[in-house]
C-alpha positions as CSV (number, residue, x, y, z in Angstrom):
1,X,163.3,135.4,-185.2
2,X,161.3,137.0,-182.5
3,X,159.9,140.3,-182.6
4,X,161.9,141.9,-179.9
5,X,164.8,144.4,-181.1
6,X,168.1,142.1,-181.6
7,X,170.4,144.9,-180.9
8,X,170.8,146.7,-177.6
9,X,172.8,150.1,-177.8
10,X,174.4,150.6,-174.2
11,X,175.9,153.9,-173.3
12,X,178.6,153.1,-171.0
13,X,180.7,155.9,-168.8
14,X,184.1,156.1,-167.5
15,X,182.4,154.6,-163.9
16,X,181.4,151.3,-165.3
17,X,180.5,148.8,-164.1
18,X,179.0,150.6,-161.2
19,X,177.6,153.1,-162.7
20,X,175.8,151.0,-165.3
21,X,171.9,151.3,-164.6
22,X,169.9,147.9,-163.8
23,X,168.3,148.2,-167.6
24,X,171.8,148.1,-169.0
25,X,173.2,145.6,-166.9
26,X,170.4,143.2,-167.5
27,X,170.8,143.9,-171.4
28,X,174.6,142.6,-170.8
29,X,173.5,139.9,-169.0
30,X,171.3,139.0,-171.6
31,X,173.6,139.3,-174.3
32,X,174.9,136.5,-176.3
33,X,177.7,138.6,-177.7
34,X,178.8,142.2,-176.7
35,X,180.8,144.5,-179.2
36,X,183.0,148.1,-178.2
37,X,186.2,149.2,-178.3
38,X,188.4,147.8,-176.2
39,X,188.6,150.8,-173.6
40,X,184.7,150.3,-172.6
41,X,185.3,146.3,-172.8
42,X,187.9,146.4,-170.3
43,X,185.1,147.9,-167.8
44,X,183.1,145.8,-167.7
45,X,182.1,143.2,-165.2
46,X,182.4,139.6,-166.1
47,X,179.9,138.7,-168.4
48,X,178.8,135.2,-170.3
49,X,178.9,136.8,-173.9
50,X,181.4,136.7,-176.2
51,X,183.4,139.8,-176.3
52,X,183.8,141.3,-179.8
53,X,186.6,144.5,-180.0
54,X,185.3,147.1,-182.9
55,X,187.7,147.9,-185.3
56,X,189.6,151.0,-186.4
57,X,188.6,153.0,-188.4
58,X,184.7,152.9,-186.9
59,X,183.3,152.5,-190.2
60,X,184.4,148.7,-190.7
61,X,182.9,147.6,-187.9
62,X,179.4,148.4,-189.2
63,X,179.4,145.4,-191.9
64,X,180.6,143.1,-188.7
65,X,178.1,144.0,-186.5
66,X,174.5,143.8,-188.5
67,X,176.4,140.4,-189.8
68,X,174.9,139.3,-186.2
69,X,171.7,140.5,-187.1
70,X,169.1,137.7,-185.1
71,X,171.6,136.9,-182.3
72,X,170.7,139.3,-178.7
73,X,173.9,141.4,-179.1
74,X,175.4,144.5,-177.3
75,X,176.7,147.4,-178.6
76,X,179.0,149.5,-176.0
77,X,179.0,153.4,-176.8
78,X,180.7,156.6,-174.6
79,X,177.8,158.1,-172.4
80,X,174.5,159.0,-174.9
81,X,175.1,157.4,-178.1
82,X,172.7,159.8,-180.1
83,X,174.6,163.0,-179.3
84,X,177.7,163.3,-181.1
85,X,177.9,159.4,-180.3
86,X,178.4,156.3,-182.3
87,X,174.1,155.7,-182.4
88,X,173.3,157.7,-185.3
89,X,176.0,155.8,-187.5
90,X,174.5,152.6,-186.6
91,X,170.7,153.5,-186.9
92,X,171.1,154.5,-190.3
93,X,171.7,151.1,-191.0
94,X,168.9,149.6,-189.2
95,X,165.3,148.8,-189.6
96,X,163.0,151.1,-186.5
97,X,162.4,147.5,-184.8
98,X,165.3,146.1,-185.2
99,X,167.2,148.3,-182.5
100,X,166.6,150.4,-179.0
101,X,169.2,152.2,-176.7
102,X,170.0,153.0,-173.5
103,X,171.8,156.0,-173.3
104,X,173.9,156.9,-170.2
105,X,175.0,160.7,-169.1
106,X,176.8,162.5,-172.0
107,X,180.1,163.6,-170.8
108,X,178.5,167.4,-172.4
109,X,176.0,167.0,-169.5
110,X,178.7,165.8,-166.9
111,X,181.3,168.8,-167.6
112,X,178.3,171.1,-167.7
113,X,177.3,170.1,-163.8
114,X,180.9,170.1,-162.8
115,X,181.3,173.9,-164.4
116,X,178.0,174.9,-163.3
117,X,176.8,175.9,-166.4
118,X,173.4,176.1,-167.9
119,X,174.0,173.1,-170.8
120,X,170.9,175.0,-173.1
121,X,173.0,178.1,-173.4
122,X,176.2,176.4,-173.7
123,X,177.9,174.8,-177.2
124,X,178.3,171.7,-177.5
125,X,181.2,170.5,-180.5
126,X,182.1,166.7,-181.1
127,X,185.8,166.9,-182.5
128,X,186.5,163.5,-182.4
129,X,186.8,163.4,-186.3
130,X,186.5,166.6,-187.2
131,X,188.4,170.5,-187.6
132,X,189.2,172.9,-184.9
133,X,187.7,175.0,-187.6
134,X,184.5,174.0,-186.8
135,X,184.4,175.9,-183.5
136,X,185.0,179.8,-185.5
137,X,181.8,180.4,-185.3
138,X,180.7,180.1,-182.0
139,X,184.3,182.0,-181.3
140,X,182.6,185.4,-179.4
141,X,184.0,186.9,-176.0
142,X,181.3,186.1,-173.2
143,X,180.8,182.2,-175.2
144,X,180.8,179.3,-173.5
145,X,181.6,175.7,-175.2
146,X,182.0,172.0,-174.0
147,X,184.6,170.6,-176.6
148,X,184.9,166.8,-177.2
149,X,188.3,165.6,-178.6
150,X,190.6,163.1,-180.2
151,X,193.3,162.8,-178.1
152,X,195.2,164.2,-175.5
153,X,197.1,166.1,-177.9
154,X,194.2,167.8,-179.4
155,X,194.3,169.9,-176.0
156,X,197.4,172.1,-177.3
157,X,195.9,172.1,-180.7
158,X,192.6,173.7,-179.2
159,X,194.7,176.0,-177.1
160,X,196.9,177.2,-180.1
161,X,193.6,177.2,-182.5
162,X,192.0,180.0,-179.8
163,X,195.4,181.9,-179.7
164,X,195.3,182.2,-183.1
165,X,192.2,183.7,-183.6
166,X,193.0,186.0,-181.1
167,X,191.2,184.8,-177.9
168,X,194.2,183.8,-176.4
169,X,192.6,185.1,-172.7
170,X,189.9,182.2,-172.9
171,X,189.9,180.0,-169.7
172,X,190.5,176.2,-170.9
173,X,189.4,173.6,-168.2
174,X,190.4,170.0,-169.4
175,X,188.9,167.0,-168.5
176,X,190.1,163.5,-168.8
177,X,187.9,160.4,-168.4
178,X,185.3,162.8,-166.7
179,X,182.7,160.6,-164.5
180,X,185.3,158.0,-163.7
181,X,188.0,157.0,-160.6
182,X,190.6,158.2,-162.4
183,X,188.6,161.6,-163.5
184,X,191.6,165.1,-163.7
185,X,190.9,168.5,-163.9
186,X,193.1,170.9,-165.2
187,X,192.4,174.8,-165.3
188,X,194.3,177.2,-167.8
189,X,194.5,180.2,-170.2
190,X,194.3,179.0,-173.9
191,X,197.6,181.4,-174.4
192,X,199.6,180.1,-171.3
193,X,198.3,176.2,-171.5
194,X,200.4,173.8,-168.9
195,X,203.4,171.9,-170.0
196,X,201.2,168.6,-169.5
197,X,200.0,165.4,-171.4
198,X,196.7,164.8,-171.3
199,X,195.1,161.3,-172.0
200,X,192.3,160.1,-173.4
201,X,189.0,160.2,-172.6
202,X,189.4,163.9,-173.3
203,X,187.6,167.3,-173.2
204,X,187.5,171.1,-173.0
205,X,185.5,173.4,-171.4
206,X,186.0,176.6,-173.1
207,X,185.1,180.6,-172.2
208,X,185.4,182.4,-174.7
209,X,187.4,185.7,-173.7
210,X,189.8,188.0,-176.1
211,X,189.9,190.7,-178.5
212,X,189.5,188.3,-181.6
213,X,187.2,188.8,-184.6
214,X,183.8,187.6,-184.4
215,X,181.9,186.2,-186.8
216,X,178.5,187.5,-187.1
217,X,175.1,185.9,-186.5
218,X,173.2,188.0,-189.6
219,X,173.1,187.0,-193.4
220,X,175.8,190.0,-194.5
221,X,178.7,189.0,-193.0
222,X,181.6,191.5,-193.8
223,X,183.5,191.0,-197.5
224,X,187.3,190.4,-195.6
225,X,186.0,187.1,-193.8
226,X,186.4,185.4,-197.5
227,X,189.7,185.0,-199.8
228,X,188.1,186.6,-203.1
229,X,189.8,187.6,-206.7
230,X,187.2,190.0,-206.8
231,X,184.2,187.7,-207.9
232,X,181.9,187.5,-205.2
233,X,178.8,189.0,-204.1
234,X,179.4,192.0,-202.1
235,X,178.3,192.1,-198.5
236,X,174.6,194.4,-198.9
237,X,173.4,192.7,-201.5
238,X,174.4,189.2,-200.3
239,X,172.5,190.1,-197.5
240,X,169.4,190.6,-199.5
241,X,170.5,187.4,-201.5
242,X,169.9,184.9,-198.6
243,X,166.8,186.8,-197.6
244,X,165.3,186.2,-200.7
245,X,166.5,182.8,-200.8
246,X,164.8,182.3,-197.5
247,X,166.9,179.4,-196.1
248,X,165.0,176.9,-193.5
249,X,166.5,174.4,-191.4
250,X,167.9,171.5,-193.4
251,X,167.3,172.7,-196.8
252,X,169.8,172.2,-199.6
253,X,171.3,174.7,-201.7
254,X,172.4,175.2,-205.7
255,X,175.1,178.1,-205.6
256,X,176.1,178.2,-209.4
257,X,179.2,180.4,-210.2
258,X,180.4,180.5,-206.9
259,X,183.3,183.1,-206.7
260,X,184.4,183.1,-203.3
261,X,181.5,180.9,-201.7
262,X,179.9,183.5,-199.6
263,X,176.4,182.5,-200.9
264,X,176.5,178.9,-199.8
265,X,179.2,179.6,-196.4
266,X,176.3,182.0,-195.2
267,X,173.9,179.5,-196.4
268,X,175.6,176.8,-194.0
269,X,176.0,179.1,-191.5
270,X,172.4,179.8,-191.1
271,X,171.8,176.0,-189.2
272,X,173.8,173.1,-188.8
273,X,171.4,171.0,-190.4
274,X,171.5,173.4,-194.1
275,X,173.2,171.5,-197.0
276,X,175.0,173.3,-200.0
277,X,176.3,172.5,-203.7
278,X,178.7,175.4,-205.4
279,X,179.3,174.7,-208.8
280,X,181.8,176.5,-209.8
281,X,183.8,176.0,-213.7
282,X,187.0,177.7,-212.4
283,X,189.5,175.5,-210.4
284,X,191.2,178.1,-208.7
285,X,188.1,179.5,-207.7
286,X,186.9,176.0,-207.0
287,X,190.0,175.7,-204.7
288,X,189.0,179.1,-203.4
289,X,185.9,177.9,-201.4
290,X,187.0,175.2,-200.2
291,X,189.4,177.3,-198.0
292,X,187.0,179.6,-197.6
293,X,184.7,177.0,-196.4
294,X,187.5,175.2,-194.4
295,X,188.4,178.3,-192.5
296,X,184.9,179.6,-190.8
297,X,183.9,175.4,-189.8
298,X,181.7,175.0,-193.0
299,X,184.0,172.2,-194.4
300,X,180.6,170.5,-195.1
301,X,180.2,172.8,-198.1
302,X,180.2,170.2,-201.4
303,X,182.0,171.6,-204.4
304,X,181.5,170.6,-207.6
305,X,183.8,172.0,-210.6
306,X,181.8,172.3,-213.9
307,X,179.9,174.5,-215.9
308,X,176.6,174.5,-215.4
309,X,173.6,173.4,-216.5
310,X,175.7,170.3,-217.2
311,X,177.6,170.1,-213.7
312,X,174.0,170.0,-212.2
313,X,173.0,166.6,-214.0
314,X,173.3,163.9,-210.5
315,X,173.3,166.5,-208.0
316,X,171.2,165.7,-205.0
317,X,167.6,167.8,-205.4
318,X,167.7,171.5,-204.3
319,X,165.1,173.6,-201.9
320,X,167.0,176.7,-203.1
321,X,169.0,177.6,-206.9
322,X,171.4,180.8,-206.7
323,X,172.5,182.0,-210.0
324,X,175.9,184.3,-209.2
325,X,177.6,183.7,-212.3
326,X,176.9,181.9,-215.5
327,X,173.1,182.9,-216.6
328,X,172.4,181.8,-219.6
329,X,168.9,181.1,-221.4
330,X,170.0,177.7,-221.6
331,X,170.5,177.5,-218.0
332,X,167.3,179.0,-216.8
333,X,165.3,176.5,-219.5
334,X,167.4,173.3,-218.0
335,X,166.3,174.7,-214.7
336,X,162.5,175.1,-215.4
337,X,162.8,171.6,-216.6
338,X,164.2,170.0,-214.1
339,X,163.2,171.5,-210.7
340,X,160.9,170.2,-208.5
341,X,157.7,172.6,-207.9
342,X,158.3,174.4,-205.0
343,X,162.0,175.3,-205.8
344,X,162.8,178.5,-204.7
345,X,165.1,180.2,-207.7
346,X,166.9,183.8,-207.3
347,X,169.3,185.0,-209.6
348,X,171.5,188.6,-209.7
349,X,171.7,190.0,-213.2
350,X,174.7,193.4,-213.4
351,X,175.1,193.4,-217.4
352,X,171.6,194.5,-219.8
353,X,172.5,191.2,-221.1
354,X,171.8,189.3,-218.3
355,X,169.5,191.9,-216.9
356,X,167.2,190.8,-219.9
357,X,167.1,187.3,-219.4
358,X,165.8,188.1,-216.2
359,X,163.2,190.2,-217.4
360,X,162.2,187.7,-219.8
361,X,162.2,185.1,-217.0
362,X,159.8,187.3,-215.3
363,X,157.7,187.7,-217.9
364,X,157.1,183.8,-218.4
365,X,157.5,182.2,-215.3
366,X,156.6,185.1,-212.8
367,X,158.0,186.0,-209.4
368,X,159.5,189.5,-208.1
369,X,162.2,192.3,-209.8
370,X,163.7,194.2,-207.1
371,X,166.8,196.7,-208.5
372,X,169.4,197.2,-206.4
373,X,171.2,200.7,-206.1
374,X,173.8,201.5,-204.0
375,X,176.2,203.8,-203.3
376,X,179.0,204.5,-200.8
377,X,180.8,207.8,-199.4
378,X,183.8,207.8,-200.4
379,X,186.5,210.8,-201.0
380,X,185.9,213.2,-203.8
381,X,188.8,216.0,-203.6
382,X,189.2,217.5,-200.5
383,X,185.7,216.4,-199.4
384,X,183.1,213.5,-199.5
385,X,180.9,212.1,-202.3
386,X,178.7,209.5,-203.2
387,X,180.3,206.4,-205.4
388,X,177.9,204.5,-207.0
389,X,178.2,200.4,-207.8
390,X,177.1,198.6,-210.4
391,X,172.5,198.4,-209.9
392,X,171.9,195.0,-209.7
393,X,168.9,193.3,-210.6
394,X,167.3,190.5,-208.7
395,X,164.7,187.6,-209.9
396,X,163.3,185.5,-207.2
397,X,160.8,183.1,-208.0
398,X,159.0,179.5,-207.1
399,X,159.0,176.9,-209.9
């Protein structure tokens, strides 16, 4: 077999074949068999390869396709493959050498140019696969997104998603098979969207306008954006939660006794790359945060229902371990057994119980006590007093 890559990755736009580069049409020329779905095969030019359609769903074409592994194949892709593209499914698979690409414009950078818009300041969201959920974040009067999505149906889905959440006023402009002959434009308010079908290739350009809620960039977001029975961690001192757990980008997170979730949504919502496990023993509350999670985009939040320590054994390594519920001596000695150095641990203690473990804790493995009192106005007769919660004590430490 020779050393060269076997695999060519060719990204391929609605203008094809004419607007195939010379590197990408010599690859096709080249190729002894060329695989895509059957849209992108249907552009191209005539070609001497054998023409191989990928199946649906995407996921059983991957066995097919490195089953050609030492043949000079071509795989077809929309615009850049590595940006919310079909690439990164396919590298996974395959060896550094084995594969290069050749990306073409995204259809991100060609909506961007069409709507003048500075593409570093502006959101980019695949939706092919994935929740109009995903988008509440980023859902701020004044934003500005480029929304890739299923189907031409999707369009009054997205429409109805941004009424919903009260930003009804945003201007929608709709693009099908952007870059190509047959490219359509269509400009309207998410509320008042026209009584058309759309086809596929198909995307949004969004800005953002409305009175709706907005969800907050700091750690602290406000108690009402999660569905809680009254277990969860209560907006100030959540916010001095995920400071001491110090989240950096693509870190993992333990969040045992979950409530509501807050602790690993806010966790998630810090970058897209973060990763959380809640470990909850309730299924209810279980349930709980996986509509809490579903409902602000963080669907990629991994619940696990079990008591810990024992819920913990298989769980992919943590950078961070929350302890909201559950403390136990036996937990704290599982976890000083089985944590990798480095680990960053932080756990709340409200009873003198639990408050004592901690202290203990301290006292044998080290790290910070920080006591947390607050206290609210609230009415006290005819005037205004102080009403104090619950002081909560705080551990954070490194194992």
């Amino acid at each position: 077999m020779s050393d060269a890559p076997w695999l060519t990755i060719v990204g391929i736009g609605e203008d094809a074949p004419a607007g195939l580069p010379p590197a990408s049409r010599a690859a096709l020329e080249a190729a002894e068999i060329v695989m895509g779905a059957p849209r992108h095969l249907a552009l191209l030019p005539p070609l001497g390869a054998d023409l191989v359609e990928w199946p649906v769903p995407f996921a059983d074409g991957i066995a097919r396709l490195l089953a050609l592994r030492g043949r000079r194949v071509v795989m077809l892709a929309s615009g850049d493959p590595f940006w919310f593209g079909a690439g990164t499914s396919i590298a996974r698979h395959l060896r550094a050498g084995e594969w290069t690409a050749l990306p073409g414009p995204s259809t991100f950078s060609l909506v961007a140019a069409r709507m003048g818009w500075p593409l570093e300041h502006t959101a980019c969201h695949g939706l092919h696969a994935a929740p109009l959920a995903r988008l509440r974040p980023a859902l701020a009067a004044g934003g500005r997104m480029i929304v890739l999505l299923r189907d031409g149906d999707a369009v009054r889905g997205l429409a109805e998603y941004l009424r919903d959440a009260g930003f009804g006023a945003s201007r929608v402009t709709v693009f099908e098979s952007v870059g190509g002959p047959a490219e359509r434009r269509s400009d309207g308010a998410a509320g008042a969207m026209p009584d058309a079908a759309f086809a596929h290739p198909v995307c949004a350009a969004v800005q953002v306008k409305g009175d709706g809620a907005a969800l907050p960039l700091a750690s602290g977001r406000p108690d009402a954006w999660f569905e809680s029975d009254g277990q969860m961690t209560k907006r100030p001192v959540r916010a001095l939660t995920l400071s001491a757990l110090a989240p950096c980008p693509g870190q993992h997170l333990w969040d045992i006794g979950g409530g509501s979730g807050s602790i690993g949504i806010e966790w998630l919502l810090a970058h897209p790359t973060m990763r959380a496990t809640t470990v909850e023993p309730r299924e209810d509350r279980a349930a709980q945060i996986l509509q809490n999670a579903a409902r602000l985009g963080m669907d990629r939040l991994k619940v696990v229902q079990g008591a810990a320590p024992e819920a913990l054994a298989g769980l992919a390594p943590p950078d961070a371990v929350f302890i909201g519920g559950g403390l136990s001596q036996e937990l704290l000695d599982w976890l000083a057994a089985h944590l990798a150095p480095g680990t960053r641990i932080v756990a709340n203690a409200v009873t003198l119980e639990s408050e004592a473990l901690l202290t203990r804790a301290q006292a044998r493995l080290g790290g910070d006590l920080l006591r947390i009192e607050l206290a609210q106005a609230a009415p006290l007769g005819g005037r205004t007093g102080w009403r104090a919660s619950y002081p909560v004590v705080q551990w954070s430490a490194v194992s």
